[in-house]
BALOBA-1460 file (C-alpha; in Angstrom, 3 decimals):
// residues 362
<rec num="1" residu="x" x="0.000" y="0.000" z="0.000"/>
<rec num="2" residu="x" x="1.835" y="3.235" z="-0.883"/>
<rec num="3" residu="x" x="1.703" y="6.531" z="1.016"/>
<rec num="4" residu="x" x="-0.860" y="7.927" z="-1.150"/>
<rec num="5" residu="x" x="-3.520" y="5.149" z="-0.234"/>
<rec num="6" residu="x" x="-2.860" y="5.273" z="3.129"/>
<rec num="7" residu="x" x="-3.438" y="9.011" z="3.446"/>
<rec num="8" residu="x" x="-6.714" y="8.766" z="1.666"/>
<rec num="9" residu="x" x="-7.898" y="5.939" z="4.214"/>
<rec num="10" residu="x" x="-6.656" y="7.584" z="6.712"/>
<rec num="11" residu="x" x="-8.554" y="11.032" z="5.704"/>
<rec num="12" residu="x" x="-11.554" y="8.409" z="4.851"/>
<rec num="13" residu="x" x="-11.537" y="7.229" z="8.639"/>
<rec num="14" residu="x" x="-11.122" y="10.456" z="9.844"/>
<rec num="15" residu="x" x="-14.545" y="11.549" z="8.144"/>
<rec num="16" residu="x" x="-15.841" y="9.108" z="10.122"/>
<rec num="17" residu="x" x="-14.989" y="9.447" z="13.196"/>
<rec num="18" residu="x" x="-16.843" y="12.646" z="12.784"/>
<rec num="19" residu="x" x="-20.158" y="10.928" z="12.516"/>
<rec num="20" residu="x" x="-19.708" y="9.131" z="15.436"/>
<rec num="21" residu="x" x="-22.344" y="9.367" z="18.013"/>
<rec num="22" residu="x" x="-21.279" y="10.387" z="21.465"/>
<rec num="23" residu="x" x="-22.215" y="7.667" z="24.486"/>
<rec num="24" residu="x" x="-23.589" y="10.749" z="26.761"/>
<rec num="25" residu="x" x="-25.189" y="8.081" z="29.393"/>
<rec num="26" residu="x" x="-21.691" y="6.748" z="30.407"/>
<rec num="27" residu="x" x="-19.176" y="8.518" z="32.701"/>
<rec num="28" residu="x" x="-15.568" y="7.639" z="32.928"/>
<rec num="29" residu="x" x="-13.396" y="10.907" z="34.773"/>
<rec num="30" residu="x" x="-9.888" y="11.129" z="34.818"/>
<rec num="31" residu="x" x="-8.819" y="14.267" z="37.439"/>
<rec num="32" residu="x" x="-5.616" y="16.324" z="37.497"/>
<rec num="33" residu="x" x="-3.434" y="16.464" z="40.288"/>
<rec num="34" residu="x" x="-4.410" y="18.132" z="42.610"/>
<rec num="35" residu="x" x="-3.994" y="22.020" z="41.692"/>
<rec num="36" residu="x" x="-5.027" y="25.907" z="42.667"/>
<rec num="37" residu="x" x="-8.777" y="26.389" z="43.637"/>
<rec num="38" residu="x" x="-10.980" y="29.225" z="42.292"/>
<rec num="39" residu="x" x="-11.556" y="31.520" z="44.596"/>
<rec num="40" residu="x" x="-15.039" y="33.131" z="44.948"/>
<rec num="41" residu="x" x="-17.158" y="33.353" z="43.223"/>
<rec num="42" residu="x" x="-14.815" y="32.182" z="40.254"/>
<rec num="43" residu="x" x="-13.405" y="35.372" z="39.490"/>
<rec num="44" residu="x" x="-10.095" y="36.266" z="38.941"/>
<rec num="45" residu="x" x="-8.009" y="33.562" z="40.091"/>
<rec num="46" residu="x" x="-5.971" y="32.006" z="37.947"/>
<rec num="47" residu="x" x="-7.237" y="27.931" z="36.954"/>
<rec num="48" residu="x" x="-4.351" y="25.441" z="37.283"/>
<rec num="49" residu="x" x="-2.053" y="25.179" z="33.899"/>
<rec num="50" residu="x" x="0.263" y="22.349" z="35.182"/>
<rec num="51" residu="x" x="-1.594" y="19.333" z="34.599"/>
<rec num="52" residu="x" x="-3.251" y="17.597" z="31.372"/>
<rec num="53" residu="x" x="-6.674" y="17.818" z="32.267"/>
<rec num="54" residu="x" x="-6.676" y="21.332" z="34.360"/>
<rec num="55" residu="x" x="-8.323" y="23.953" z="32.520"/>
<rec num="56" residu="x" x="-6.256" y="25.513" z="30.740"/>
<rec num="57" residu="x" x="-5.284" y="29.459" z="29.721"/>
<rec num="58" residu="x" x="-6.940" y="32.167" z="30.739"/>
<rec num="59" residu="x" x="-9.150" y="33.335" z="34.298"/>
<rec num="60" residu="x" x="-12.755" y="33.285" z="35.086"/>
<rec num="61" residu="x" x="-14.526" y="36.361" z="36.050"/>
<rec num="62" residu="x" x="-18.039" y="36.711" z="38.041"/>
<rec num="63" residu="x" x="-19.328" y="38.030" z="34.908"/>
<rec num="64" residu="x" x="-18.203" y="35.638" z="32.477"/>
<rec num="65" residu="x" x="-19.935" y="33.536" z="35.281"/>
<rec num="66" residu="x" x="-22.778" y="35.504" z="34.429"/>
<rec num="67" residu="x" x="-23.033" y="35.397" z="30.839"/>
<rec num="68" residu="x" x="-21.931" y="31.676" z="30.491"/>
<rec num="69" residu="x" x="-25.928" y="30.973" z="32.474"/>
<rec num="70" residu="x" x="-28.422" y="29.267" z="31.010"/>
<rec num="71" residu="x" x="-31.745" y="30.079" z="32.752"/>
<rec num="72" residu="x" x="-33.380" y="27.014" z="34.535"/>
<rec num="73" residu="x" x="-36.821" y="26.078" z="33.773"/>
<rec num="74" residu="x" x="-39.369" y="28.137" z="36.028"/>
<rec num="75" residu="x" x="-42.630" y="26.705" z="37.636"/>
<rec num="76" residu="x" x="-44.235" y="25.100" z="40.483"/>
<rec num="77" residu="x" x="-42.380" y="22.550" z="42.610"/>
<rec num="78" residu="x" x="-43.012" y="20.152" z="45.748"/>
<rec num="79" residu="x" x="-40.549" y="17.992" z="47.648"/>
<rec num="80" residu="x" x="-40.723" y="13.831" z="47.287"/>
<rec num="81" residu="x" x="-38.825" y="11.927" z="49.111"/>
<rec num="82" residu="x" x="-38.032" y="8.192" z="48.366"/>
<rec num="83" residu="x" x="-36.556" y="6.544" z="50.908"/>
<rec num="84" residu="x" x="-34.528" y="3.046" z="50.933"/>
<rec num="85" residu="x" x="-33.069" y="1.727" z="54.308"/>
<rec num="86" residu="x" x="-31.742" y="4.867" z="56.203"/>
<rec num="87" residu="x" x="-31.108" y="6.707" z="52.544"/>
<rec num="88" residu="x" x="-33.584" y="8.710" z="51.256"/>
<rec num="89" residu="x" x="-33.500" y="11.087" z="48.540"/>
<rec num="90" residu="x" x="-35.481" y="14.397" z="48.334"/>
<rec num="91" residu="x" x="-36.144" y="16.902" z="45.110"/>
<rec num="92" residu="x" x="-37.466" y="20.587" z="45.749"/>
<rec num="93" residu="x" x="-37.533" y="22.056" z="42.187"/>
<rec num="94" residu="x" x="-34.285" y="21.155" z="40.081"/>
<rec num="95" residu="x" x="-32.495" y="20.170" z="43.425"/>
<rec num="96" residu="x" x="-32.251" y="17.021" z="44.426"/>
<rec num="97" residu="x" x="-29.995" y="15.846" z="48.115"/>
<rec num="98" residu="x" x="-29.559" y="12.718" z="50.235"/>
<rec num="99" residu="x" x="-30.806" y="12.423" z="53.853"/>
<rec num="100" residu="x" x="-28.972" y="9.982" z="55.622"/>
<rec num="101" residu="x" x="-29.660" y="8.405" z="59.198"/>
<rec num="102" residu="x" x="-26.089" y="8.410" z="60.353"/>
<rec num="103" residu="x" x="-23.699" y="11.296" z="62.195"/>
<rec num="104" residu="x" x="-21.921" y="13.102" z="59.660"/>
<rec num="105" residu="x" x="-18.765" y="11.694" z="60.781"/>
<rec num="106" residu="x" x="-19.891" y="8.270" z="60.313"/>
<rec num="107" residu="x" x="-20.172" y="9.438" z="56.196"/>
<rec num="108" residu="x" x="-17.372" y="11.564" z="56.160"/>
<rec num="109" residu="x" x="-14.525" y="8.868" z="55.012"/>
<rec num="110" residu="x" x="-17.394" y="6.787" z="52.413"/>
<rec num="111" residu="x" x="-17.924" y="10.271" z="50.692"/>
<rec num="112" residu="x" x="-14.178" y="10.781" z="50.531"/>
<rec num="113" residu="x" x="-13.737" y="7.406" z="49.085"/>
<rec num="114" residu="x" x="-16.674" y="7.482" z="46.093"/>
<rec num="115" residu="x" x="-15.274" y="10.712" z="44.583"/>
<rec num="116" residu="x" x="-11.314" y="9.142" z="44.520"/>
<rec num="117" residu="x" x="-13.286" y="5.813" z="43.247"/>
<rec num="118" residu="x" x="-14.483" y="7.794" z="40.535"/>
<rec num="119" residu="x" x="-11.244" y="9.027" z="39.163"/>
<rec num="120" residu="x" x="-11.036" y="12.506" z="40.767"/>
<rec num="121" residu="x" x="-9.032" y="14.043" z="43.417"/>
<rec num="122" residu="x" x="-9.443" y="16.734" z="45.812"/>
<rec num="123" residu="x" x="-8.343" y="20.092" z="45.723"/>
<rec num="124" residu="x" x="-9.989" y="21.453" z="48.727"/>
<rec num="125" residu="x" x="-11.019" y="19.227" z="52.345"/>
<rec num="126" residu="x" x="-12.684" y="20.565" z="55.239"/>
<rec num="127" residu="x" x="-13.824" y="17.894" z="57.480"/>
<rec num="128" residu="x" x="-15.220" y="20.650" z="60.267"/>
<rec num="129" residu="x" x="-17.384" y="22.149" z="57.395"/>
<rec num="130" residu="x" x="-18.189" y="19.067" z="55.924"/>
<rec num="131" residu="x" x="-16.856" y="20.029" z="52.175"/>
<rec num="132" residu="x" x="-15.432" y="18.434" z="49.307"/>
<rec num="133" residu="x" x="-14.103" y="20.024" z="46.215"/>
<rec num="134" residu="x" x="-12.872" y="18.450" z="43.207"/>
<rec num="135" residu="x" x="-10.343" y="19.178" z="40.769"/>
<rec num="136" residu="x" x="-11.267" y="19.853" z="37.250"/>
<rec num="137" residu="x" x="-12.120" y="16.964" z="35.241"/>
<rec num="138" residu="x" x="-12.979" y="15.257" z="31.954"/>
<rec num="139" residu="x" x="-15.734" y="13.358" z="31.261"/>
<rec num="140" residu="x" x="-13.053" y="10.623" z="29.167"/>
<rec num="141" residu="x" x="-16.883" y="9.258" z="28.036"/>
<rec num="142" residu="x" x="-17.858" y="11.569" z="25.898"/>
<rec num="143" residu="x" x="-15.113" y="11.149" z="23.680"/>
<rec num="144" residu="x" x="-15.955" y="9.419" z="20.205"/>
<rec num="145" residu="x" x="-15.220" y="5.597" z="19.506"/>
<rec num="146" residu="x" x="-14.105" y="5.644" z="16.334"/>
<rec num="147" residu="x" x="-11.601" y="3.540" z="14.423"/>
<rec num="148" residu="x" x="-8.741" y="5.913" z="14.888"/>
<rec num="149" residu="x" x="-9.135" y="5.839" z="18.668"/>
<rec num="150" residu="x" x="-9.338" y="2.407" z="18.924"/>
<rec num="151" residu="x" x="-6.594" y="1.725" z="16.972"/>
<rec num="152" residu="x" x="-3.906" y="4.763" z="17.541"/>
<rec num="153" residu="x" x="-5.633" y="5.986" z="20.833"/>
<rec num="154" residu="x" x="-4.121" y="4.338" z="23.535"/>
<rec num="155" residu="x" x="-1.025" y="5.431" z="22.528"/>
<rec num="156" residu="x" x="-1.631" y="9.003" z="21.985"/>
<rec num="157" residu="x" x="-4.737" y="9.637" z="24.287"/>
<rec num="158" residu="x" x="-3.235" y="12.945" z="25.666"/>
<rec num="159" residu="x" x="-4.296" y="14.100" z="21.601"/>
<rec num="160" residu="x" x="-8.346" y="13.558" z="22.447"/>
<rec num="161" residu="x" x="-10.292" y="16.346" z="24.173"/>
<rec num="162" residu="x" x="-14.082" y="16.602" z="24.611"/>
<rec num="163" residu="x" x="-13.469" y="20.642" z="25.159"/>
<rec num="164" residu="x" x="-14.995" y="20.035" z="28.596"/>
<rec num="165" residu="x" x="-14.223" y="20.080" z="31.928"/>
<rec num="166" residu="x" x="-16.205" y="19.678" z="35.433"/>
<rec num="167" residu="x" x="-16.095" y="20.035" z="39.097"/>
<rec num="168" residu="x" x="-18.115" y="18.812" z="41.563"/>
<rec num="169" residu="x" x="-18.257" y="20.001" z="45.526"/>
<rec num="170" residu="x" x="-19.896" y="17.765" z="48.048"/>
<rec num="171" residu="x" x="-21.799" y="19.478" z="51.162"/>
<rec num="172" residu="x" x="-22.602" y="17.641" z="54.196"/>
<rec num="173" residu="x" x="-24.785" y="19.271" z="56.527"/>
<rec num="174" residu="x" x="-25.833" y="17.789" z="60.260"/>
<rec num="175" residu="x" x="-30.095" y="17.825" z="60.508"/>
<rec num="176" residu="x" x="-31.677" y="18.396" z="63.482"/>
<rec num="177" residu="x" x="-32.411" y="15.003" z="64.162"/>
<rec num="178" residu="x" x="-28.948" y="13.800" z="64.248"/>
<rec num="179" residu="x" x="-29.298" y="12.409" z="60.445"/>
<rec num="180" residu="x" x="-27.155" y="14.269" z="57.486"/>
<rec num="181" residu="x" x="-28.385" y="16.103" z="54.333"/>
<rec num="182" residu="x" x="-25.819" y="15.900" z="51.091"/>
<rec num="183" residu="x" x="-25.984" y="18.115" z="48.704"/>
<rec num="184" residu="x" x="-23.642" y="17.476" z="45.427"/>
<rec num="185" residu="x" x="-22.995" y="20.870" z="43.146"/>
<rec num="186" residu="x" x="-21.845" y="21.034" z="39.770"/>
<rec num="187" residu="x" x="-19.763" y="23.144" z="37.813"/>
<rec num="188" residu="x" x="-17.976" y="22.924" z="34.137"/>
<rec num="189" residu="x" x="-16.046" y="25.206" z="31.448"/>
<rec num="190" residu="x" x="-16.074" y="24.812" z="27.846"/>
<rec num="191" residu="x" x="-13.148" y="25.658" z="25.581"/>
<rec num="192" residu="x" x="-14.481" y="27.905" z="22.769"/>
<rec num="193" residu="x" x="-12.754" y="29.484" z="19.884"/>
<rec num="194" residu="x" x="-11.783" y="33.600" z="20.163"/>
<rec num="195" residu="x" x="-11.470" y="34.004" z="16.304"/>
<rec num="196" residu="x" x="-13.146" y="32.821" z="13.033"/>
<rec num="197" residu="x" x="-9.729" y="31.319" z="11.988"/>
<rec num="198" residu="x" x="-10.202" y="28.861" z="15.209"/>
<rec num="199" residu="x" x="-6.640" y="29.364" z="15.798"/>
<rec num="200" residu="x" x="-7.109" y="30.112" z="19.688"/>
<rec num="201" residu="x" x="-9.317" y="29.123" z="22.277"/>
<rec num="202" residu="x" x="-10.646" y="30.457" z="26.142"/>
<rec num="203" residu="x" x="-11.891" y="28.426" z="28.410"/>
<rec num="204" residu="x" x="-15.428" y="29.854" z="29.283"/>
<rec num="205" residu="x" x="-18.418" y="28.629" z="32.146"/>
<rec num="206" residu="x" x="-21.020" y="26.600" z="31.173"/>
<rec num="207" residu="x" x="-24.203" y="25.899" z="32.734"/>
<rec num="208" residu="x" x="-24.231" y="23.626" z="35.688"/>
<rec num="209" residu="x" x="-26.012" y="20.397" z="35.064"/>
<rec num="210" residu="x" x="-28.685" y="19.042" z="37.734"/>
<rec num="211" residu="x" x="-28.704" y="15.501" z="35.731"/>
<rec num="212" residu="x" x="-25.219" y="15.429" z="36.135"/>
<rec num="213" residu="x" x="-25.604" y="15.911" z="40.205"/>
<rec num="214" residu="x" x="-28.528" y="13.902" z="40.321"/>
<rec num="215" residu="x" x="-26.523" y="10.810" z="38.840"/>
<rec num="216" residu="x" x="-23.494" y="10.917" z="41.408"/>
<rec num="217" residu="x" x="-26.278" y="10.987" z="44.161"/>
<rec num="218" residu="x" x="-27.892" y="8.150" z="42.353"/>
<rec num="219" residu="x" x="-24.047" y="6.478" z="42.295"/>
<rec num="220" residu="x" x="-23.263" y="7.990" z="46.232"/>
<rec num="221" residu="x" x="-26.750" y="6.277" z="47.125"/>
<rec num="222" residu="x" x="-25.281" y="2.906" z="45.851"/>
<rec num="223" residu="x" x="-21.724" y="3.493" z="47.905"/>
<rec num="224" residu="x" x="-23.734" y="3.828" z="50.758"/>
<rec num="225" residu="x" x="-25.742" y="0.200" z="50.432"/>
<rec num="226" residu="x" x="-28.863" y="1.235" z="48.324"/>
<rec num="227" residu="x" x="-28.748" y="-1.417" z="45.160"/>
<rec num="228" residu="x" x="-28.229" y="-0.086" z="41.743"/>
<rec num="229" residu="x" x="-32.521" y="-0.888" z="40.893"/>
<rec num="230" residu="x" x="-33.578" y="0.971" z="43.968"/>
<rec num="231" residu="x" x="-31.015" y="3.744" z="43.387"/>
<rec num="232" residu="x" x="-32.266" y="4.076" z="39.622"/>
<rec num="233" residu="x" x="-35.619" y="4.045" z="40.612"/>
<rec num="234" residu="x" x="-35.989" y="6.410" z="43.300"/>
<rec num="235" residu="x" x="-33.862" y="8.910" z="40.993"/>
<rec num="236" residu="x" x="-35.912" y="8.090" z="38.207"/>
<rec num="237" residu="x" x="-38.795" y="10.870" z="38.240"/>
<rec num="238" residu="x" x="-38.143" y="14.121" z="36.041"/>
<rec num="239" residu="x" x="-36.924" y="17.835" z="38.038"/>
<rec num="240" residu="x" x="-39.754" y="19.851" z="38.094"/>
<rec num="241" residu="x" x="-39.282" y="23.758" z="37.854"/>
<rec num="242" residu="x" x="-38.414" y="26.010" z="40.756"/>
<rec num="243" residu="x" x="-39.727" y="29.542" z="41.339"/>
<rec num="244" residu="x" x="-37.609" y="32.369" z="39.578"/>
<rec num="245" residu="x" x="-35.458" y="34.699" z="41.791"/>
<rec num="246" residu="x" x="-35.156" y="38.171" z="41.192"/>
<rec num="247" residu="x" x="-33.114" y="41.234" z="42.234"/>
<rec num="248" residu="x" x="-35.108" y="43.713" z="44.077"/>
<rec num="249" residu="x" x="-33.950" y="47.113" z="46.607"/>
<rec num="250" residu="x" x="-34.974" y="47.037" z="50.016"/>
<rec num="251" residu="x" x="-34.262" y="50.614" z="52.241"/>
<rec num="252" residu="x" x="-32.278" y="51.317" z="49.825"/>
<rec num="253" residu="x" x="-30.295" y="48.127" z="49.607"/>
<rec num="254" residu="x" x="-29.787" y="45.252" z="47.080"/>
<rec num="255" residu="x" x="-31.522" y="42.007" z="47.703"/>
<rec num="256" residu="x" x="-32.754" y="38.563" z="45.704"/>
<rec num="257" residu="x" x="-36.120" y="37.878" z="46.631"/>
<rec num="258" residu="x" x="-37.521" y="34.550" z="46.382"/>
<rec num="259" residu="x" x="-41.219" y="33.057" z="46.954"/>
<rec num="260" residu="x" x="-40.623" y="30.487" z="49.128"/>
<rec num="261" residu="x" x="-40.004" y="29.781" z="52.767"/>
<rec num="262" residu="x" x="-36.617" y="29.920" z="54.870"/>
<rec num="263" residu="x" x="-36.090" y="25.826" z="54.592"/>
<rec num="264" residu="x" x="-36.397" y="26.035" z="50.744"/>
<rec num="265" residu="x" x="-34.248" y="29.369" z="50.032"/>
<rec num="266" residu="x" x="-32.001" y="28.033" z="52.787"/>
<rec num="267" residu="x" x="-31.143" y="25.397" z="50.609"/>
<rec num="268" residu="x" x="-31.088" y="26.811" z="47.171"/>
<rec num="269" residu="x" x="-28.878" y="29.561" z="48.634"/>
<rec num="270" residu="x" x="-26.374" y="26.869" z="49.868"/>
<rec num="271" residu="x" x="-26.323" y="25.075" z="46.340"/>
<rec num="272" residu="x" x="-26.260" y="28.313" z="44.962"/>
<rec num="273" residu="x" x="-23.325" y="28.893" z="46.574"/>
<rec num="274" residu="x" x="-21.397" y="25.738" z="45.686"/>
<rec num="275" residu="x" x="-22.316" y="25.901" z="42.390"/>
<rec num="276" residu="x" x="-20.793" y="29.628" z="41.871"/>
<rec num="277" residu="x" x="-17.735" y="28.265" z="43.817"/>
<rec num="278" residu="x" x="-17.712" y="30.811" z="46.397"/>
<rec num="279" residu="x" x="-16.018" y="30.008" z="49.461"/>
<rec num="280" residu="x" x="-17.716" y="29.146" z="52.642"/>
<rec num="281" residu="x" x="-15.672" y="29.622" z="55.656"/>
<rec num="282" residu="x" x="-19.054" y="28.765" z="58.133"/>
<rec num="283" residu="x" x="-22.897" y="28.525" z="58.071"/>
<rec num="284" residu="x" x="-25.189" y="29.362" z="60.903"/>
<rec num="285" residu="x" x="-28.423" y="28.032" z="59.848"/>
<rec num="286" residu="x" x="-30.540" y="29.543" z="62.878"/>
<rec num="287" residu="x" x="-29.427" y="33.028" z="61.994"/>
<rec num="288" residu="x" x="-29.403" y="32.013" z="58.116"/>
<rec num="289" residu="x" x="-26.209" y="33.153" z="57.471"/>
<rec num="290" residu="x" x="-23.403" y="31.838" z="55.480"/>
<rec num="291" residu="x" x="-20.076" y="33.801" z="55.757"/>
<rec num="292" residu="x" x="-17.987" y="34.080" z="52.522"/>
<rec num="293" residu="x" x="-14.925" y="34.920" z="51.621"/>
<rec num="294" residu="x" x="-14.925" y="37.265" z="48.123"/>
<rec num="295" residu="x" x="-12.034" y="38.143" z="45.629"/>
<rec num="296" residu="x" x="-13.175" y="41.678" z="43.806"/>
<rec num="297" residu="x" x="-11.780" y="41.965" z="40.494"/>
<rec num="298" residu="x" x="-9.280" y="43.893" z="39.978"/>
<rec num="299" residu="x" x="-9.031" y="47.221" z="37.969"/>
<rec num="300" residu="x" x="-6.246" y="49.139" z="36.433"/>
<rec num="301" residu="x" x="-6.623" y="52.375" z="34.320"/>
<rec num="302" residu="x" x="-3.900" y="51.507" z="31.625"/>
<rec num="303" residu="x" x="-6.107" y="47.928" z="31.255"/>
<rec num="304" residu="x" x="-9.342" y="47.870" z="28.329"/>
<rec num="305" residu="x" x="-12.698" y="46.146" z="29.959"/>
<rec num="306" residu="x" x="-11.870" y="43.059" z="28.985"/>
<rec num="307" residu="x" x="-8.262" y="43.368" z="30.713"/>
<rec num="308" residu="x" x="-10.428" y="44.212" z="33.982"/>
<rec num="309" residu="x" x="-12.314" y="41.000" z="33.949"/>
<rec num="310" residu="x" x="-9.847" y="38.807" z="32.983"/>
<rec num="311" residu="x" x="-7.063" y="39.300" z="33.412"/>
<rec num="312" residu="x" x="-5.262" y="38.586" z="37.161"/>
<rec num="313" residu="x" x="-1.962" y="40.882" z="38.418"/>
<rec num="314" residu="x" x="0.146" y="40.414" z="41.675"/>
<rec num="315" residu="x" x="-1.189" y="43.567" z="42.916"/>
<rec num="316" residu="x" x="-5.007" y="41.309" z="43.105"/>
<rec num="317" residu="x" x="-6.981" y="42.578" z="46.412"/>
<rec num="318" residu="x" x="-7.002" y="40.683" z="49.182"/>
<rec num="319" residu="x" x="-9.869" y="38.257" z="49.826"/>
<rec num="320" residu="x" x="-12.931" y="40.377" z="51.352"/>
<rec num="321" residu="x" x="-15.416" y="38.470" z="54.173"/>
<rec num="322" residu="x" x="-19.020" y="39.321" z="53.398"/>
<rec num="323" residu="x" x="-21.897" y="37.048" z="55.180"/>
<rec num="324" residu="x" x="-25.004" y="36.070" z="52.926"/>
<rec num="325" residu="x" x="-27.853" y="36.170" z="54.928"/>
<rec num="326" residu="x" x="-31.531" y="34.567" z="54.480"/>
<rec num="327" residu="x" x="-34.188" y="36.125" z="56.373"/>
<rec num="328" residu="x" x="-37.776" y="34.815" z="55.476"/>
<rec num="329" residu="x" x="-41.615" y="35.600" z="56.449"/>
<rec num="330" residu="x" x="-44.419" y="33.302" z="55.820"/>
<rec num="331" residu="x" x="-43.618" y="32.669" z="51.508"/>
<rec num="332" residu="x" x="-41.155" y="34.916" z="50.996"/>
<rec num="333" residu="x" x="-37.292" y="34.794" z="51.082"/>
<rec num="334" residu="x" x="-34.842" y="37.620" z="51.217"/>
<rec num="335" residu="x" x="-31.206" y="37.201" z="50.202"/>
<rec num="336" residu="x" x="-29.075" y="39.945" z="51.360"/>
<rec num="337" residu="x" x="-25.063" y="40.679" z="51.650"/>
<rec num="338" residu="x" x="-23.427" y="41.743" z="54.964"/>
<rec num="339" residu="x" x="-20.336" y="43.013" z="55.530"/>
<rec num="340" residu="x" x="-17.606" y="41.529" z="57.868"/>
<rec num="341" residu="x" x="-19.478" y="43.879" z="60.865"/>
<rec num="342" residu="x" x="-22.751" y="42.726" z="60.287"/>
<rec num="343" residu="x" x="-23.865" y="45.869" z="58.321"/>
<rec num="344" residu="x" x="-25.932" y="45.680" z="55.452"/>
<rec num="345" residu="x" x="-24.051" y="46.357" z="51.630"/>
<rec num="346" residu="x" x="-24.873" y="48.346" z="49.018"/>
<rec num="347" residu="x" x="-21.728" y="48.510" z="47.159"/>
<rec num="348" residu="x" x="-20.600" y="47.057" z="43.984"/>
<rec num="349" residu="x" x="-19.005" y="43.939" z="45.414"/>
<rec num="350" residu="x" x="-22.588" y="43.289" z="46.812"/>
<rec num="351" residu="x" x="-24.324" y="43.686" z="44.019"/>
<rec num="352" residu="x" x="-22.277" y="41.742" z="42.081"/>
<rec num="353" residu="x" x="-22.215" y="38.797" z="44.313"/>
<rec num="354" residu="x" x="-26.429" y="39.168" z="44.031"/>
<rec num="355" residu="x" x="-26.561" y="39.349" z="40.563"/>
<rec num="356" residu="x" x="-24.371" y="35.667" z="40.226"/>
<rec num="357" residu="x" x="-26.833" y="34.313" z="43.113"/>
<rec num="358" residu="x" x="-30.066" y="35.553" z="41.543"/>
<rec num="359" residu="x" x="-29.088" y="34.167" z="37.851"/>
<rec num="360" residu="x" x="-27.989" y="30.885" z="38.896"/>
<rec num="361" residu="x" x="-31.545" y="30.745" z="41.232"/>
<rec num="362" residu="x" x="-33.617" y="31.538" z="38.322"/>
């Protein structure tokens, strides 16, 4: 076979593989090491370049946050629990957690175990909080199976890229009864092209993806005894919608109301949170505060707009403490941003933070 023949089965193959249908129901991760966090919310912190699956080049501002949303599906919602053994999962809207019957610490070192079982690795561990961060990650899954990967693939995997990457952040919270709520959060980038001649790319946020957190429940539900039928079948119903949030000024200060009770906006807030990857040094659920740490982005006159957002200098402020509190009455929730003091915020930072709450609540 000369060179000429080869080439034109190789282009022929190629073609191919382009037609090849993606197996979206299977996931197979493979984590970098472990790297630099994003501070919160993601915003000008650098993401980790050193390893193969890290996402690479460029920083990730609050508003690219922003404008990388998709808005959720709006509508009525109720709670349904399905319990199996001393594992039950509930759904409020597109949310769905695990209630466990077992002290927190009892979970702690299972719920460590099923994310390393499933090829990622920590970047951020806080036992006293009860939080889990991942790495960045690819979804190795999603990549096509065609007859150049099977044959050349294994040699040169590094070459494939599904353009994707995810992180996930695990919450355990202590109930009131002694049992444990989980909560699993999602977040992912996309690489996307800057130019029409597709000779660059930026890594950019991407909606998170309830389905995606509602199978690693299903999966966590299975690490923690329920069988693979029962765990498929309690997961099985569809998310119904969730009432829209929206920004609103209160004497004179932002807020993000929400029509719902404290228990419910307690909760979304807390997702919320993970989801937007801000950083939660403590919660104090009877006062419904969380207390955050917040990197503003940093501005420089001789920088353009789009220097301001993304890019990151040594010169970066200092990580700000703001609390996020959630005061309620009767059907109606009211997000608001404290400063360090306890005083109520009205200032850019603030706002900013509410605006990346209320778009990922909608």
């Amino acid at each position: 076979m000369n060179a000429t023949t080869r080439l034109g089965l190789l282009g022929l193959a190629m073609t191919l593989s382009a037609c090849s249908v993606l197996e979206t129901d299977k996931i197979d991760y493979k984590s970098a090491t472990k790297g630099a966090t994003l501070e919160v919310p993601p915003d000008l912190r650098q993401l980790s370049r050193d390893t193969r699956y890290a996402v690479p080049g460029g920083v990730v501002s609050a508003a690219a946050f922003e404008a990388g949303q998709a808005q959720q599906p709006r509508g009525s919602a109720n709670a349904a629990p399905k319990s199996i053994g001393d594992v039950r999962i509930e759904r409020d809207g597109n949310q769905r957690w695990l209630v466990v019957d077992r002290p927190a610490d009892q979970l702690w070192d299972p719920v460590r175990d099923f994310w390393l079982e499933n090829g990622f690795v920590y970047t951020l561990e806080q036992p006293n909080l009860g939080i889990l961060e991942t790495d960045w990650a690819e979804n190795r899954a999603k990549l096509p199976q065609d007859i150049i990967r099977s044959t050349i693939g294994k040699v040169f995997d590094s070459l494939y890229s599904t353009g994707e990457r995810d992180k996930f952040r695990t919450r355990l919270e202590r109930g009131a009864t002694g049992s444990t709520e989980i909560y699993v959060s999602h977040r992912g980038m996309v690489e996307v092209y800057t130019s029409s001649q597709k000779d660059s790319t930026v890594w950019q946020p991407r909606p998170s993806d309830p389905e995606l957190e509602t199978e690693f429940l299903r999966r966590l539900m299975v690490k923690l005894g329920v069988s693979e039928e029962q765990s498929k079948a309690a997961t099985a119903a569809p998310l119904p919608a969730t009432p829209a949030a929206r920004m609103a000024t209160v004497n004179n200060v932002p807020v993000v109301q929400l029509d719902e009770g404290f228990d419910r906006a307690w909760r979304r807030v807390g997702v919320s949170l993970d989801r937007t990857g801000f950083t939660v040094e403590d919660r104090d659920r009877s006062q419904g505060v969380y207390f955050v740490r917040y990197v503003a982005p940093a501005e420089k006159k001789e920088k353009g707009f789009f220097g301001k957002l993304f890019s990151r200098s040594a010169d970066t402020a200092s990580p700000l403490k703001y609390r996020i509190v959630v005061r309620s009455e009767d059907n109606l929730s009211t997000v608001s941003v404290l400063n360090a003091a306890g005083t109520p915020e009205s200032s850019a930072d603030a706002q900013r933070i509410l605006r990346v709450l209320a778009d990922d609540l909608k």
